[in-house]
C-alpha positions in Angstrom: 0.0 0.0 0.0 1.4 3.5 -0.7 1.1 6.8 1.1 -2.6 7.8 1.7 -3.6 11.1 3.3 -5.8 11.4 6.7 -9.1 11.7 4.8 -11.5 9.4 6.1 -10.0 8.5 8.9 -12.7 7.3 11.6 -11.9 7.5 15.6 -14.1 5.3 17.6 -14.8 5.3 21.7 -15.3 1.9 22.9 -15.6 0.7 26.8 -14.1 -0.1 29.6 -12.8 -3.4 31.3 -12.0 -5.4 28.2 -8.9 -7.0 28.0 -6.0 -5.2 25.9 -5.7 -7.8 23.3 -6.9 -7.8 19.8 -9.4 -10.1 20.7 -10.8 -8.0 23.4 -10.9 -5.0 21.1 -12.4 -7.0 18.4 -15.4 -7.9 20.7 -15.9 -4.3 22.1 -18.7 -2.3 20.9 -17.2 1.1 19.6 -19.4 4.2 19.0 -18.1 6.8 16.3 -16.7 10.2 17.1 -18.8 12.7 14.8 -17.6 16.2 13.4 -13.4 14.6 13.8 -11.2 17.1 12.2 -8.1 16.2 13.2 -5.6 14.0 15.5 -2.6 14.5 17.2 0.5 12.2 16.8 0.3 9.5 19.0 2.6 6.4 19.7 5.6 5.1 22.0 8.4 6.9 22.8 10.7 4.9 24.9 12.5 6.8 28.2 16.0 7.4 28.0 18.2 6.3 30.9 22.1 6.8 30.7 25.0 5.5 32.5 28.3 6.6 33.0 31.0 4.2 33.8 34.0 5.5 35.7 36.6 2.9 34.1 35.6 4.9 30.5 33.9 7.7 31.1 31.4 7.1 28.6 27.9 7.7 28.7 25.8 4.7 27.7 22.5 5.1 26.6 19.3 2.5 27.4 15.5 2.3 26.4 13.8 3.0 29.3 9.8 2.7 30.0 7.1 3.3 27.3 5.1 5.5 27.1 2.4 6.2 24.3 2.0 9.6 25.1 -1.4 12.0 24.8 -4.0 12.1 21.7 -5.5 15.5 20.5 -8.6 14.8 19.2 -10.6 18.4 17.5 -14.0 18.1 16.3 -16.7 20.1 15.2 -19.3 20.4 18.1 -22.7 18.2 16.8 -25.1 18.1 19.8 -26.8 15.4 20.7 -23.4 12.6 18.6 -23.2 9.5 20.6 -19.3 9.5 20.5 -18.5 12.9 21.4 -21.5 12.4 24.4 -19.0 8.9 25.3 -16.0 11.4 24.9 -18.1 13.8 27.7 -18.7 10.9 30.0 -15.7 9.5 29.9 -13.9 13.0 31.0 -16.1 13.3 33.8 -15.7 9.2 34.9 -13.2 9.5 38.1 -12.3 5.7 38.7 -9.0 5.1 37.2 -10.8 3.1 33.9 -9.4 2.8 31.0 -11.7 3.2 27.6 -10.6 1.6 24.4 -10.2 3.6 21.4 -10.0 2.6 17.5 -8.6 4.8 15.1 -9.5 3.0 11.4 -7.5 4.6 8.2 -9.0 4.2 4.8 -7.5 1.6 3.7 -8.7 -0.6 6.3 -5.9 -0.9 9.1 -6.7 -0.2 12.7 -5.1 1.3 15.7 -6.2 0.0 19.3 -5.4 1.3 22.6 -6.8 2.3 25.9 -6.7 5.6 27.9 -8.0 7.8 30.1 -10.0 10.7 28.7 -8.3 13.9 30.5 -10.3 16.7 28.7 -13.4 17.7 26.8 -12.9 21.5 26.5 -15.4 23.7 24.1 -14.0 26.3 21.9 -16.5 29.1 20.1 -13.6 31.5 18.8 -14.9 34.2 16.5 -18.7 35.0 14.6 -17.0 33.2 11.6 -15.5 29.8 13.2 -16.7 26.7 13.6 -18.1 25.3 17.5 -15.4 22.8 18.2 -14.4 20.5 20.9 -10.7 19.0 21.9 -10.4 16.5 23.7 -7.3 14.5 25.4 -7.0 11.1 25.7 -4.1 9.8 27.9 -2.7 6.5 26.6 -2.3 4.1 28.9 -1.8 0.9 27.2 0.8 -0.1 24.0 -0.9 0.5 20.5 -1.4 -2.8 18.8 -1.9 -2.0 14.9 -3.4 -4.5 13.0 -2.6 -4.4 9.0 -5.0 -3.4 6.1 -7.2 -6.9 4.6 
């Protein structure tokens, strides 16, 4: 498959308590996020941790912990869409759940991971923008990507 750009790119709120396996994402029920206009970068980054030996005096550098960072999610406000009123009730949830997400490109291959939802924030701007939400979802899980069919 070659390059393909972001258009029609679906993100997808699932639930909580499943286990973080393709399987258990293949049996969640997932809602679609209306009005998406864009997405972060998202993805591990590995921490670095050095050591400097005496004997040498050369720092050595290790991969450290993961982590998958944060995911920016903008959309146009559409009162009353399922997935943006999941994205709301997931922000206000204050247990320590996780809720699966699925981000589905084009071309058929699918990104799943779960996180905490740290953020639903409105934004009017001016008389000529667009209502919009952002929301923040905190990755707490690795990202398993599963190819196109």
């Amino acid at each position: 498959m070659g390059i393909q750009t972001g258009a029609n790119v679906e993100v997808s709120i699932g639930s909580t308590g499943i286990a973080h396996t393709e399987s258990g994402y293949e049996a969640d029920t997932f809602v679609l996020i209306g009005g998406v206009e864009s997405i972060s970068e998202f993805g591990d980054t590995a921490a670095s941790v050095t050591f400097t030996g005496l004997s040498d005096g050369r720092t050595q550098k290790l991969k450290g912990s993961r982590d998958a960072g944060n995911m920016t999610i903008s959309m146009g406000f559409i009162g009353g869409d399922d997935g943006q009123e999941d994205l709301a009730d997931a922000e206000a949830d204050n247990t320590s759940a996780n809720y699966s997400f699925k981000v589905e490109f084009s071309d058929g291959e699918i990104r799943y991971f779960a996180g905490q939802v740290g953020s639903v924030v409105e934004s009017i701007g001016g008389a000529d923008n667009v209502l919009m939400l952002n929301c923040e979802v905190r990755i707490n899980t690795s990202i398993i990507k599963i190819a196109a069919p």
